[in-house]
C-alpha positions in Angstrom: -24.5 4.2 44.9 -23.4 3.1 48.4 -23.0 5.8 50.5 -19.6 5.7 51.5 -19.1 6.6 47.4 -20.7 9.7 47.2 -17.4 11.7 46.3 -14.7 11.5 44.0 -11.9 11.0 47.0 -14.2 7.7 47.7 -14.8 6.5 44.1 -10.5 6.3 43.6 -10.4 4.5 47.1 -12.3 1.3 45.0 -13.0 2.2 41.0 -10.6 -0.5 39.1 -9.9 0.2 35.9 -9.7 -3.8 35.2 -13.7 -3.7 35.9 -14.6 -0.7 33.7 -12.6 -2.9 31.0 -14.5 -5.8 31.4 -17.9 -3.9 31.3 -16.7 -2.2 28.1 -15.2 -5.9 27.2 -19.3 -7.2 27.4 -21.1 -4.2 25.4 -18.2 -5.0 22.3 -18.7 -8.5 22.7 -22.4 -9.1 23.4 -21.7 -11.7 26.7 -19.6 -12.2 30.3 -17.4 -14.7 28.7 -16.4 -12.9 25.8 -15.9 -9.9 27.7 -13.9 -11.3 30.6 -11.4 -12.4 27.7 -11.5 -9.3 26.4 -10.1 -8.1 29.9 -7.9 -11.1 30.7 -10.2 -11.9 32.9 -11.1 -15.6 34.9 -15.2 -16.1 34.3 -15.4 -16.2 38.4 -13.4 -13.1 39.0 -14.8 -11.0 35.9 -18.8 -12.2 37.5 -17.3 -11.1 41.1 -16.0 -7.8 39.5 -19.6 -7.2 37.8 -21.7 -7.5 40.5 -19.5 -5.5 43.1 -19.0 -2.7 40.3 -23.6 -3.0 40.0 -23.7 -2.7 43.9 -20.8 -0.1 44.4 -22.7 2.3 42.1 -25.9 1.2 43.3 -27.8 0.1 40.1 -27.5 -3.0 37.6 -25.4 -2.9 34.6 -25.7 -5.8 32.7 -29.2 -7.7 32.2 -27.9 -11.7 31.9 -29.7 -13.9 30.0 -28.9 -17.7 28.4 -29.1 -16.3 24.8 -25.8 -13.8 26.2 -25.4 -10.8 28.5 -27.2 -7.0 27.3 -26.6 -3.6 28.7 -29.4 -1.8 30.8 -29.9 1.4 29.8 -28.1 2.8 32.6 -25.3 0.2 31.6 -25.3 1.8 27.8 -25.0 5.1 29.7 -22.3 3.8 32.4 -20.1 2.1 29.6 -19.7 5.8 27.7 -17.9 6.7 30.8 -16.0 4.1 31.5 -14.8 4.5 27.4 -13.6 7.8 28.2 -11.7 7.4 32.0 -9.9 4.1 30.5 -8.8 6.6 27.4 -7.9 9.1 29.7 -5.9 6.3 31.9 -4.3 5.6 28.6 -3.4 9.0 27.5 -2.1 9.5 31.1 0.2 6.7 30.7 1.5 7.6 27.5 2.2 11.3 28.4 4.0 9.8 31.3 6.0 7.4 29.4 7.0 9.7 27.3 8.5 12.3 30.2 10.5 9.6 31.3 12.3 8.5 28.7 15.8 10.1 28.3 16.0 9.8 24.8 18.1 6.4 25.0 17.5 3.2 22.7 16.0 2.9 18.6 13.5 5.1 17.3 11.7 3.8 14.1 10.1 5.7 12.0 8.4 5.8 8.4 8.9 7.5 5.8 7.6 7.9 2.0 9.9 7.4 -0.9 10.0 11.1 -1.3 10.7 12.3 2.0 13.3 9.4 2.6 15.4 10.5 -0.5 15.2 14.0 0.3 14.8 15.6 3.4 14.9 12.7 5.9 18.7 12.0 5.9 19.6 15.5 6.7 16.9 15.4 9.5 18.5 11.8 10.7 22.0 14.0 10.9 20.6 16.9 13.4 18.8 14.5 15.3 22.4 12.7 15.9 24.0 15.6 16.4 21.3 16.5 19.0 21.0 12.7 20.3 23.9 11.0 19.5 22.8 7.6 21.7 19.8 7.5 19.3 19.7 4.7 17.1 17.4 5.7 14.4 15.7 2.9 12.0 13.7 4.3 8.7 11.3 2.0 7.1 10.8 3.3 3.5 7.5 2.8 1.9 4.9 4.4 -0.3 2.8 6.9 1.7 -0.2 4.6 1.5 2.0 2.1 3.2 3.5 4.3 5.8 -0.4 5.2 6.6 -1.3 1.3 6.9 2.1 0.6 9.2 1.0 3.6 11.8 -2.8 2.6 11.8 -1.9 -1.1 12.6 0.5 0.4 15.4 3.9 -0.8 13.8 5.1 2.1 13.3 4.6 4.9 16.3 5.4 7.9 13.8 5.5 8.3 9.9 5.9 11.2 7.5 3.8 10.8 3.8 3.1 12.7 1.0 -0.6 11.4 0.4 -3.7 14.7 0.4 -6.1 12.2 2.4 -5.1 11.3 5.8 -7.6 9.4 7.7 -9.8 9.4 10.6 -7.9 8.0 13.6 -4.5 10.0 13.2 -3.2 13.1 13.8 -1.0 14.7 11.5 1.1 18.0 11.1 2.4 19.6 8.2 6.1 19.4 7.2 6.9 21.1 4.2 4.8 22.2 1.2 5.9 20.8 -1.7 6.0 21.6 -5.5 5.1 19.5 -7.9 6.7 19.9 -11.5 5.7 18.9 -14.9 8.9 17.6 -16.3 9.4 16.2 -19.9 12.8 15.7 -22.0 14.6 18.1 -24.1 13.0 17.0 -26.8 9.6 16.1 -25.8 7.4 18.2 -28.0 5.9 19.8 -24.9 9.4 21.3 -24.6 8.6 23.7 -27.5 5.3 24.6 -27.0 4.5 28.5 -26.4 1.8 28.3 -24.5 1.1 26.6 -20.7 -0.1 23.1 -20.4 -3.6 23.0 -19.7 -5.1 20.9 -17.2 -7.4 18.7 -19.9 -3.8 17.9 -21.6 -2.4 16.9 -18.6 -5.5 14.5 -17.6 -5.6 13.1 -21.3 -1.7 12.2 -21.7 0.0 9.2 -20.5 2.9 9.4 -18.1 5.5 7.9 -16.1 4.1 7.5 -13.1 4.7 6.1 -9.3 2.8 2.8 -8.4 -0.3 2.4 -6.9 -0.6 3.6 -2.9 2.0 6.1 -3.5 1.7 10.2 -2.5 2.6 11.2 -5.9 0.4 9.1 -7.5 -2.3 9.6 -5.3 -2.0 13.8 -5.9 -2.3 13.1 -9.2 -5.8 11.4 -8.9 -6.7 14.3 -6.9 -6.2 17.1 -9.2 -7.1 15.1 -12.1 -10.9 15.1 -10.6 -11.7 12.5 -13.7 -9.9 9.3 -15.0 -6.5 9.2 -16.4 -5.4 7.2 -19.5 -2.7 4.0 -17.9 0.4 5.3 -18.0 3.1 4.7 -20.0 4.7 2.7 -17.1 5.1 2.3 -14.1 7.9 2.5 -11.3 8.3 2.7 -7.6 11.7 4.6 -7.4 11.8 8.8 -8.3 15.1 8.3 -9.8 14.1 5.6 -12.3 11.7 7.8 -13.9 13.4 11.1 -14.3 15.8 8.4 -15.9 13.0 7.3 -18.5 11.8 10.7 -19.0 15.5 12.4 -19.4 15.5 9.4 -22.3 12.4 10.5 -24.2 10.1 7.7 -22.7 7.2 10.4 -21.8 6.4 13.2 -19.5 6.4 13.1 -15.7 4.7 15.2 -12.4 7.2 14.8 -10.1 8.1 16.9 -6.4 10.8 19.5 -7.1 13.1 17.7 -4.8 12.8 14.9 -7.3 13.7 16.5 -10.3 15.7 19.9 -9.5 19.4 18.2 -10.0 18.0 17.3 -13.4 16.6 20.7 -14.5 20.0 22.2 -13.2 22.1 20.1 -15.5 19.4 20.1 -18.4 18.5 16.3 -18.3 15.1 17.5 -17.8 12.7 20.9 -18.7 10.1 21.9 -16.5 6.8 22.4 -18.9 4.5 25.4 -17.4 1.2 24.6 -16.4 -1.9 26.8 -16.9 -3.8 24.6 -13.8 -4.5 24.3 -10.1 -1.7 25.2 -8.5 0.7 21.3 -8.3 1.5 21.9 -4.7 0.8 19.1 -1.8 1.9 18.6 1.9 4.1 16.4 3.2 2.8 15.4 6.6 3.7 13.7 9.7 1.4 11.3 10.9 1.0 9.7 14.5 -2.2 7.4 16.2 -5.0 9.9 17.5 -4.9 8.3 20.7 -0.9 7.8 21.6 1.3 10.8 22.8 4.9 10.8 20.9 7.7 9.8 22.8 10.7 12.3 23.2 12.4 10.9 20.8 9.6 10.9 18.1 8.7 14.4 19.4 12.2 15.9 19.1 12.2 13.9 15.1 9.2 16.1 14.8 10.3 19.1 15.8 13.5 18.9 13.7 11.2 18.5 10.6 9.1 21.4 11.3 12.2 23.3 11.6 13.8 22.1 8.3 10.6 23.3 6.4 11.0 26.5 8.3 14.8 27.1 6.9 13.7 26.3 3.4 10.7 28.8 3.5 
């Protein structure tokens, strides 16, 4: 490394972030070219860029050959740094961003088909009361939806009811939620004595949520082993407590779902002699991107809501 580099104070005075993206630009692309579009990048400038970042550190990066470009090992080695000072950058950024906004403009948000019905209206009407120059926009999805809208960066925030989050988000619990085994009146579950067992509950048909949704996808979970098809299928909570309330077949639906129902006696809630049906409804967020204050203060009034109904 030139001497004049030998110390943090002297590496800000000529590090450029555009170069470490163009050397982490040629080890995910395997060549100059390919990299220096990576960086939006000129070839000229992004081979200028390269061999004053090799000098400037004092050893060579990037071993060029007609077949493509390869990484030296110390290249391999400088290109894990560079990964993490351009995340850093970004999370800098971010955090910054999100200081500086005064809470003005849209947020947009997802939500399952769950949470939209039931709890995210009331958290739409503190957030007004608490932002009132807020415009908020829900999307309302299925959780595995919501999930596929966040990863892909559509959607900065969403709130699901899925067990399996995956790698590459964060995620913090809203609200436990009970699921109920619900049948009609006259279901002959309705007069049994004893609990249902988990086997009965495996073996039985039901009316169930479509595929990609958080109720459905709970279900598969506890099952642990395959399910008969159900007796049909339907995207919308309120349609099936309809067919059930009509003698169409049982149903594991959330509490929030179903409780109207049991209070009016559409509905019976059948006892279950199982794991316990409970699940979490999550907020979910990209690993890498700090929540604006908008999306923070969303967040917050969720946690809270969960905290007044504990």
């Amino acid at each position: 490394m030139e001497s004049s580099s030998s110390s943090l104070e002297d590496i800000a005075r000529w590090i450029q972030p555009s170069s470490l993206e163009l050397l982490v630009g040629i080890a995910d692309h395997g060549s100059l070219s390919a990299g220096a579009r990576a960086a939006g990048m000129a070839q000229p400038n992004a081979t200028r860029a390269l061999k004053t970042l090799e000098r400037r550190l004092g050893y060579q990066l990037v071993a060029r050959k007609t077949t493509g470009s390869r990484l030296t090992a110390e290249g391999v080695l400088t290109v894990q740094w560079a990964r993490e000072v351009l995340a850093s950058l970004e999370a800098f950024a971010d955090g910054a961003r999100s200081l500086a906004e005064s809470g003005e403009g849209e947020l947009e948000f997802g939500a399952s088909m769950t949470v939209a019905e039931f709890l995210a209206p009331n958290w739409i009407g503190q957030l007004h009361r608490a932002l009132p120059q807020v415009k908020p926009r829900m999307q309302i999805m299925n959780s595995q939806d919501v999930i596929r809208a966040v990863q892909q960066e559509l959607l900065g925030l969403g709130f699901v009811e899925t067990p399996h989050i995956p790698l590459g988000l964060k995620s913090r619990q809203i609200l436990q939620d009970e699921m109920l085994v619900v049948t009609s009146p006259e279901h002959a579950w309705a007069q049994r004595q004893e609990p249902l067992s988990l086997h009965e509950l495996q073996s039985t048909p039901l009316i169930e949520r479509e595929e990609g949704s958080g109720t459905r996808a709970f279900l598969d979970y506890i099952a642990h082993a395959e399910r008969p098809n159900p007796v049909a299928v339907f995207n919308s909570n309120a349609i099936i407590c309809q067919c059930v309330a009509r003698g169409m077949g049982p149903a594991v639906l959330s509490h929030l779902a179903v409780e109207s129902q049991l209070e009016q006696g559409l509905l019976v809630e059948i006892p279950f002699d199982g794991p316990a049906l409970l699940r979490e409804l999550r907020a979910i967020w990209p690993a890498h991107r700090v929540l604006n204050a908008t999306e923070q203060k969303l967040l917050e009034i969720s946690v809270d809501s969960k905290t007044a109904q504990g």
